[in-house]
C-alpha positions in Angstrom: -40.8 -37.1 43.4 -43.6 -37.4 45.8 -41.4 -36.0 48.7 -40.2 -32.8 46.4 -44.1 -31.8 45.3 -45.0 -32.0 49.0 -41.6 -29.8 50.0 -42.8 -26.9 47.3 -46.6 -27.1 47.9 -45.2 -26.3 51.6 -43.0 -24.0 50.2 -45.7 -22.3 48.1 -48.0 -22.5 51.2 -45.6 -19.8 53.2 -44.6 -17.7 50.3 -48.3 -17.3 50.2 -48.6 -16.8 53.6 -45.7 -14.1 54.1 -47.4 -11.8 51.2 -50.9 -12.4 52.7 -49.7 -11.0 55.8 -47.0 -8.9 55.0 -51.0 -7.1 52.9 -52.9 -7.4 56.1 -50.3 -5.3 58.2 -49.9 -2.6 54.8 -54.1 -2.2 54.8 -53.5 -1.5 58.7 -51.0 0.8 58.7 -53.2 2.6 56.1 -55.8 2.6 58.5 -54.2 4.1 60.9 -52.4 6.7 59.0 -55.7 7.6 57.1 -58.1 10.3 58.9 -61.1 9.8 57.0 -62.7 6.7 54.9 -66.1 7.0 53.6 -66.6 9.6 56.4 -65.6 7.6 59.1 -62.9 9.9 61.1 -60.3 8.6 63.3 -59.8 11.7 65.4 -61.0 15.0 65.7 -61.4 18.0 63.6 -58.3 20.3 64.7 -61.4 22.7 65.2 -62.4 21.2 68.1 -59.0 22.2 69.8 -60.2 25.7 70.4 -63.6 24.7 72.2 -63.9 25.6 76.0 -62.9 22.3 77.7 -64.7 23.6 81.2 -67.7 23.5 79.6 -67.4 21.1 76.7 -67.3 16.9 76.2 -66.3 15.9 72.8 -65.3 12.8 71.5 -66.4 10.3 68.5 -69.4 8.4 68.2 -71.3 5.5 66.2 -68.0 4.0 65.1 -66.2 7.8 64.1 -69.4 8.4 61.8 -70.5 11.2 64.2 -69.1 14.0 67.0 -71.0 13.8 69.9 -70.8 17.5 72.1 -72.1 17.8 75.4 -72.1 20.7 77.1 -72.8 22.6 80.4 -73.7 25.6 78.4 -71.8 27.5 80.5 -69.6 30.4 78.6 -65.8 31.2 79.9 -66.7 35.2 79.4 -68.4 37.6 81.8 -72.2 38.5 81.3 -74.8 40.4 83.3 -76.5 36.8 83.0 -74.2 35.1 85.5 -75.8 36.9 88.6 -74.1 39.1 91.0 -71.9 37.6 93.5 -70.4 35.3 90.4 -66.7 35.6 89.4 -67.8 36.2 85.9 -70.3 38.9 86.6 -70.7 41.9 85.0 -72.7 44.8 85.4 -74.5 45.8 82.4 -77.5 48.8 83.3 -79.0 48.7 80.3 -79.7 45.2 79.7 -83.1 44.7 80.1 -82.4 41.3 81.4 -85.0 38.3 81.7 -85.7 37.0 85.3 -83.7 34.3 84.6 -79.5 33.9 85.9 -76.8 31.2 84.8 -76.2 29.8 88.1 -79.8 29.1 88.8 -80.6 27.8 85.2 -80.3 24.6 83.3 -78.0 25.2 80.5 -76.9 21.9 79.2 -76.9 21.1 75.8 -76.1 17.5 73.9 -75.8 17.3 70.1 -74.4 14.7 67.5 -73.3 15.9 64.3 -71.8 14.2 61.2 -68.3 14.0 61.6 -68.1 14.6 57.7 -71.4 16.9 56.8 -72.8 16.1 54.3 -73.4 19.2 51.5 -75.4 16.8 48.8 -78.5 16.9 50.8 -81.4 19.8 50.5 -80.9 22.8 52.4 -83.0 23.3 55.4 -83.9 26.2 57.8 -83.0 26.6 60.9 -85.6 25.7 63.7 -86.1 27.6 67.4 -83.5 26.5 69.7 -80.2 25.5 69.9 -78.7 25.1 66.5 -74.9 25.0 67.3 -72.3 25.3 70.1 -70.4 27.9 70.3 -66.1 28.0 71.9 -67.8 29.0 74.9 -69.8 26.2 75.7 -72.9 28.3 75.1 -75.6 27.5 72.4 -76.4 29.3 68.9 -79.6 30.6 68.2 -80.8 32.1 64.8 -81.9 35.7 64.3 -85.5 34.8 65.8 -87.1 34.6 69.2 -89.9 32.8 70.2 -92.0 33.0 67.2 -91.0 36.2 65.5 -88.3 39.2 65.1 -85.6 39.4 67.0 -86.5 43.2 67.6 -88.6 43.0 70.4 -86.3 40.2 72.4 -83.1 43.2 71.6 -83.2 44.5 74.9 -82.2 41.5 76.9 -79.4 40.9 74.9 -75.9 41.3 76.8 -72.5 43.0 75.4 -71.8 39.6 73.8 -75.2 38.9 72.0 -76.8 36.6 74.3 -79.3 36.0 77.1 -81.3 33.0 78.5 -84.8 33.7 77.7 -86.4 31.4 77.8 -84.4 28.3 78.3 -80.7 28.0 77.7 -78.1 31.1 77.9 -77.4 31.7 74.0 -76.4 33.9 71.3 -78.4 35.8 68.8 -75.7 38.4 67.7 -71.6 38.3 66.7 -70.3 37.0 70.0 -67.8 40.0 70.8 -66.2 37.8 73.6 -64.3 35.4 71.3 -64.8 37.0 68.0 -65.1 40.3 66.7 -64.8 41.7 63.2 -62.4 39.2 62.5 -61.8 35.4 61.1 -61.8 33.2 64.3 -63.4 30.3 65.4 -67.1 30.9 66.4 -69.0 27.0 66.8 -70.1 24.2 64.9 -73.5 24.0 64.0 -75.9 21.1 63.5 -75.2 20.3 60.1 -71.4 19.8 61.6 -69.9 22.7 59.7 -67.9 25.0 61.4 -68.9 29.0 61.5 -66.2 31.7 61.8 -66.1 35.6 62.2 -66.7 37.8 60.0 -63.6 38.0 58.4 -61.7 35.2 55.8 -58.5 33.4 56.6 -55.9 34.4 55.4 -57.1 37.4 53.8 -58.3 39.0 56.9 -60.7 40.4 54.4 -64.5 40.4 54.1 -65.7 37.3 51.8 -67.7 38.0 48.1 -68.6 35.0 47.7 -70.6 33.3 50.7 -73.6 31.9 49.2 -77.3 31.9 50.7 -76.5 30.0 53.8 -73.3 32.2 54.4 -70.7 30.0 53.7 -68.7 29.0 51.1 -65.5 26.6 50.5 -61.7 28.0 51.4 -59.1 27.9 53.2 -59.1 28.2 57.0 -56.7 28.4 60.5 -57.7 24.8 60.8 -58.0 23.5 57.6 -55.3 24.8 55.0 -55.9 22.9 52.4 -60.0 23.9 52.4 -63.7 22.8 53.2 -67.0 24.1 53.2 -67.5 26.8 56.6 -69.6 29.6 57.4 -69.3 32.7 58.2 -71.3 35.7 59.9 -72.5 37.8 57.7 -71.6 41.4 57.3 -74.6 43.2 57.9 -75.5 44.9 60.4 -78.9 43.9 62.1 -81.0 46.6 62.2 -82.4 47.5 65.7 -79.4 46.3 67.4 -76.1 48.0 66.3 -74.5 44.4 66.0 -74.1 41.3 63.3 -76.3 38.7 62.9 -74.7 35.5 64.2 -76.2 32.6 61.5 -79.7 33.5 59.5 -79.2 30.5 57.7 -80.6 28.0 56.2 -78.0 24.8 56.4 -76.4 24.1 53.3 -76.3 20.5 53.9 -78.3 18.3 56.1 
């Protein structure tokens, strides 16, 4: 009898010890097949496919809770601002351009954004500076310079909507190298939400329904299925012929 209760305790002892494991390597596979779990990401938005890899370092950070970017802040398109004698130069006589060129200038930009933003928190306006990185590499600015308008800044402003003045080459307007009138990829900004052109995917139509930050939730190239993503605004900014690129404020932060 003794013998027979030690044979099915051991017995028991393996059953128990097949299912415990057979659970452990179940809640692994899960792991690895699952992107996202309490905002912790696994890889990459698709998003960050389209980025300019010349210019741009992007990977996961603080245990796939954030995307760190790094960037040279140097764009892949030709501008008046790279200084003559550079491949990407382009003449542009009536820029009134700032003493400043790309290949003399410290461009480089680091950010770390939430890999899943967060849209609970209050919204916030934007600040001077870089507040996203655009597909070039180059840094977004909002629609003010220095401490007021745009309008008196509008002259320096290449084909694209940028110029470095002061600090880091970046963009003010649409940026007609990579996206004009139309729904593609246009950055990420701080808040880690993407910003596109100015039209919707799939639609190819103008949104009605962006709220005050200029974004609202859909479908997009990257996302099918739909998440929260800007957009620049249809509207035409005053003094300059061209769109505002992001007037904000963040939705989420």
């Amino acid at each position: 009898m003794k013998n027979q209760f030690i044979k099915t305790t051991a017995f028991l002892g393996i059953l128990f010890s097949i299912i415990i494991s057979c659970t452990s390597d179940n809640e692994s596979d899960l792991d690895i097949d699952t992107s996202t779990d309490d905002g912790v990401l696994t890889e990459l938005h698709a998003a960050f496919a389209e980025f300019n890899t010349d210019a741009t370092d992007i990977y996961l950070s603080n245990g796939g809770t954030t995307v760190t970017i790094e960037t040279t802040g140097l764009p892949d398109h030709e501008t008046v601002y790279w200084g003559e004698g550079n491949d990407l130069y382009l003449d542009e006589p009536d820029v009134q351009t700032t003493p400043s060129v790309m290949s003399s200038n410290n461009n480089a930009v680091t950010i770390t954004v939430d890999a899943t933003p967060n849209l609970t928190g209050s919204t916030v306006s934007t600040e001077l500076n870089t507040i996203g990185i655009a597909v070039s590499g180059a840094s977004i600015f909002n629609d003010q310079e220095g401490n007021g308008a745009l309008d008196a800044a509008a002259g320096s402003l290449d084909w694209t909507g940028g110029h470095i003045g002061p600090g880091v080459y970046h963009y003010h307007l649409e940026p007609k190298a990579f996206s004009y009138d139309d729904s593609n990829l246009v950055g990420i900004l701080l808040d880690g939400v993407f910003i596109y052109g100015r039209r919707d995917y799939p639609s190819n139509e103008y949104p009605t329904d962006l709220d005050a930050s200029g974004g609202h939730f859909g479908p997009t190239q990257h996302n099918p299925d739909g998440e929260y993503h800007y957009h620049i605004i249809n509207e035409l900014y005053s003094t300059t012929g061209s769109y505002i690129l992001f007037e904000g404020p963040y939705q989420g932060y």
